[in-house]
N, C-alpha and C positions, 0 to 999 in steps of 0.2 A: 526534368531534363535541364542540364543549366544553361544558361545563355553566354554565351562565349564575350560577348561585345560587352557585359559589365560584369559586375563582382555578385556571385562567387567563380565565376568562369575566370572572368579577365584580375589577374593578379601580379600590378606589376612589381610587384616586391618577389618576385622570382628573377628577377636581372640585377636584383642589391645581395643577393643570396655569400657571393663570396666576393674576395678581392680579384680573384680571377676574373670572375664571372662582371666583375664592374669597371675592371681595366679593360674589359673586352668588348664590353658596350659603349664605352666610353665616348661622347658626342665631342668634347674636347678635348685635345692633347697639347701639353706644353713640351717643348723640346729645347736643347741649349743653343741652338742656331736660331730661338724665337728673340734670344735678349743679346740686349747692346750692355757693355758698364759706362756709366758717364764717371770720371775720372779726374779731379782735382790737380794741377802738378803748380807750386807756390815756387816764384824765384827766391832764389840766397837764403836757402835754407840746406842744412846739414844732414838732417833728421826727417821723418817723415811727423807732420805736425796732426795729433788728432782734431776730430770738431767735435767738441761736444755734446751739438745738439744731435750728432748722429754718429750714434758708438756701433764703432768696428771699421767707418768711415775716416781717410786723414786727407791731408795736403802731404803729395807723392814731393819727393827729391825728384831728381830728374833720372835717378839710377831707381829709386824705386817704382817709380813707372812705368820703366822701361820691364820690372820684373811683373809689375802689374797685368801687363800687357800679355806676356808669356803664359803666364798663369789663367788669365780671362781666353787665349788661344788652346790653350790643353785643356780647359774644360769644357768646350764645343761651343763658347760665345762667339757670334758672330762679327761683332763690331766694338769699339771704344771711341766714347765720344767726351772728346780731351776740353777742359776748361783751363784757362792759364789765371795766375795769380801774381803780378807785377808785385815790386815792392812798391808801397805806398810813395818814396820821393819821386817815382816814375811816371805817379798819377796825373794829369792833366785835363784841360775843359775839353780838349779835342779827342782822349783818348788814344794818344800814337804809339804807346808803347802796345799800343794793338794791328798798327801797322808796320809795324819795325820789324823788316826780315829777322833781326834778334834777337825780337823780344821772345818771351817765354813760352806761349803757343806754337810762335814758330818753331820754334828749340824743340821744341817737344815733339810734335809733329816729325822733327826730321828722326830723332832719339827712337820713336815707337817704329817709324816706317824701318831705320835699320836695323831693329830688331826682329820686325815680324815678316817686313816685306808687304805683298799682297797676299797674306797667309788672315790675317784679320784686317775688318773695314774699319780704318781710320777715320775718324769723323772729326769735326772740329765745331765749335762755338764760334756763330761770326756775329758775334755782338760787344758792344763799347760801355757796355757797364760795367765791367770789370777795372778797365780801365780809365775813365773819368774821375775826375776827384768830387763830382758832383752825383756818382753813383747812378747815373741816367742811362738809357740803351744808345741816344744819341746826342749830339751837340746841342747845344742852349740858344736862344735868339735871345736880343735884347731887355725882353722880357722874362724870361727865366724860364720858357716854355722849348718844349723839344722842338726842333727844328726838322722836321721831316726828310725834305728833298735835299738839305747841306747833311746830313745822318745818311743819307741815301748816298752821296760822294764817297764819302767815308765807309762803306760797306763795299762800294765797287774796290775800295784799295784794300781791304779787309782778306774778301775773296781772293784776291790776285795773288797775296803775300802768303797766305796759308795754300793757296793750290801749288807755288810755287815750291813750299816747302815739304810739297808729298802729300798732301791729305788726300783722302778719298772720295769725301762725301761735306758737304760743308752746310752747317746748320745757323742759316738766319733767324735770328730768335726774337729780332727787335720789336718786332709788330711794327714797323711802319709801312706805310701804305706805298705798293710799288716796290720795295725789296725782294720776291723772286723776281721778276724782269731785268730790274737794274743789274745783279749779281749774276745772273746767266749771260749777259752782256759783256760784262768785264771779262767772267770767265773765257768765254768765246775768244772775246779780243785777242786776248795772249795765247791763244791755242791751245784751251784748257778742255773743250767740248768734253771732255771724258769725266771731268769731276763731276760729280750729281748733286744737285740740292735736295735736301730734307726741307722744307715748307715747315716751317710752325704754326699752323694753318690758325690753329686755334688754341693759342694763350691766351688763360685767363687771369684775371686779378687776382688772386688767391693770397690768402691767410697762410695757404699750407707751402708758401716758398722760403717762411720764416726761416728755418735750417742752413739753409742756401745761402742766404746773406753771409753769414758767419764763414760758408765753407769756402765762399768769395773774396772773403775782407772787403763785402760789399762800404761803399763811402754815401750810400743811398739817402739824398738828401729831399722829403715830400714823399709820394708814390707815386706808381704808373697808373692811374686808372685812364690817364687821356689817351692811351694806345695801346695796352694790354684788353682784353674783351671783357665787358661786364658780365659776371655770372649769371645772370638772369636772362639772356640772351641766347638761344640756337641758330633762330635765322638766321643771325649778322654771323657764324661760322660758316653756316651754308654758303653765303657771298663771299667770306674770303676764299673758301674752298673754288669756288666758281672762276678766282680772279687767279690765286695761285698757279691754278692747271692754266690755266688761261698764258701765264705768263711764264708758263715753263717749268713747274716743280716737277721732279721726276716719284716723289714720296712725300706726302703729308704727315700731318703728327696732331695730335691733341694733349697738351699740357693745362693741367694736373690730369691725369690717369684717372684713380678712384670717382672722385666726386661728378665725375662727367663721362661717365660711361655711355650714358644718353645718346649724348654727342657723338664719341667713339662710334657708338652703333648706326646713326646715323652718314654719317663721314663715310662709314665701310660700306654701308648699303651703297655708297651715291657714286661710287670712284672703281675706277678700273687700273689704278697705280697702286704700290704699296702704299698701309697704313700702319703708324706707328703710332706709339703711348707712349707717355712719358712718366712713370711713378715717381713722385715727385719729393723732395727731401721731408716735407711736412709727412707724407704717405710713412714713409721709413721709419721715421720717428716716433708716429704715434704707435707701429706696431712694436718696437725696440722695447719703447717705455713701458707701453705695459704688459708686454713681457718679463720684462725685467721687476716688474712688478709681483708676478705671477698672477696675471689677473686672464692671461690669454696663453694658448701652448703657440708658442713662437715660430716654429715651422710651420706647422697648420694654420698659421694665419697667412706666413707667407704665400705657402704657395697655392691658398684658395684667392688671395689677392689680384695672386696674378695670371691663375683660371681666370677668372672674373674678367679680367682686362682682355685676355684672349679670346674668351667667349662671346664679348663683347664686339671682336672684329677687329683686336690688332695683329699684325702678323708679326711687329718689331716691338720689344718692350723694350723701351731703358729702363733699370731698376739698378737701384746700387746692391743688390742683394743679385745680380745675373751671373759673376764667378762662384758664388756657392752655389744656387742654385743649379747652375748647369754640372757644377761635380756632382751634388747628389743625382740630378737626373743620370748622366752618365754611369753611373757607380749604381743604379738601381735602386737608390736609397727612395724611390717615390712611386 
């Protein structure tokens, strides 16, 4: 008589049997309303400019953006989360062409909101490395060290100019200590209560932001390790996570994605707010290249990648791979 509870009775390779049969048991599902696109858009450019380190990836016109956006909305992406890219004579130690109703983020922000409306989440990047000529997330003290609580001034004017200019959701990405509080304050001030923060709860130092740099025109002078998170580190996320809700985030995030799944899974177990992933330009790159190699089948790496992230307990992926992906999911192509 066989015994049901092991093998030859129990056989679970009867639920692998077809594709039907495995899309139907299926413990994870990805959907196109799980991804955001984060989204490049470079001043005084003509052309949309590629990066290099990550093909299929460019620096948007401000008209190509705006088609970007269209495109990431028809394929059932949820959100777009815009970077700006000044021209370098604009660069400065304070970073103001990051508070300039004018500048390029703001631009952009207005360009995507009259195109889409509240039809996709507008997101925004509220950090001053873009903008500094010292490539830092915030201002420099005397010493050539980041200056936390004057970076933290500079965030509150950050917030104000990009809510003002329509964004939805605004993402402090600096790691400094104190920035959700500070930015839900300013927000509040001006009668913004409605914008939401995204918390970058847990930015780490990573190798794999290399890509990023470039899609920046990063001016990055030394590294962040004094306030990006060391990767050897979980607890010190679990305290930021503790201080962010503490201090107002409406959604956390863990950046890099991949390499910190750990985390992610931890993060999701612990919180009662949405949680977000960020695949990060290094992530993209290395599956491009080898690909391009022919060393990996390119879709299937993708979107086991970003199973994995979801499985893991995000319910929001940034990925610059979210407009394709969400056409094939839509289109049935998975």
């Amino acid at each position: 008589m066989n015994s049901y509870g092991s093998f030859p009775g129990a056989r679970p390779r009867r639920l692998r049997t077809t594709p039907a049969m495995r899309r139907m048991v299926a413990e994870t599902r990805l959907q196109p309303a799980d991804l955001i696109l984060p989204a490049f858009v470079r001043e005084g450019i003509t052309e949309p400019v590629p990066i290099a380190a990550m093909p299929g990836v460019v620096q948007h016109t401000r008209d190509t953006l705006r088609k970007a956006a269209v495109e990431a909305l028809e394929a059932g992406v949820s959100g777009i989360m815009l970077f700006g890219v000044p021209e370098d004579a604009k660069k400065d130690a304070a970073g103001t062409a990051g508070t300039d109703p004018e500048g390029i983020l703001q631009v952009a922000i207005r360009d995507v909101k009259a195109e889409v409306g509240d039809d996709l989440v507008i997101m925004s990047d509220l950090c001053l490395d873009e903008y500094t000529d010292h490539g830092h997330c915030g201002v420099l003290d005397g010493d050539g060290r980041v200056d936390n609580d004057a970076t933290l001034e500079r965030y509150a004017e950050m917030a104000q100019v990009q809510a003002d200019a329509g964004v939805h959701v605004v993402g402090p990405s600096g790691m400094m200590d104190g920035q959700v509080g500070v930015v839900r304050d300013a927000l509040d001030t001006i009668g913004k209560e409605d914008v939401s923060i995204l918390a970058y709860t847990a930015k780490y130092s990573s190798a794999f932001y290399g890509p990023f740099r470039e899609a920046v025109g990063s001016s990055l002078q030394g590294d962040r390790k004094t306030y990006q998170q060391d990767p050897a580190n979980l607890r010190e996320s679990m305290r930021e996570l503790a201080l962010d809700l503490e201090e107002g985030a409406d959604m956390v995030m863990v950046k890099p994605a991949g390499p910190y799944l750990d985390v992610l899974a931890k993060v999701a177990e612990s919180v009662d707010v949405p949680v977000a992933a960020y695949q990060i330009s290094g992530e993209y790159a290395m599956v491009e290249a080898a690909a391009e190699k022919g060393w990996i089948d390119r879709d299937r790496a993708i979107f086991e990648t970003l199973t994995g992230i979801r499985r893991a307990g995000a319910q929001m992926i940034l990925t610059y791979w979210a407009t394709e992906v969400g056409q094939k999911l839509s289109a049935g192509r998975r």
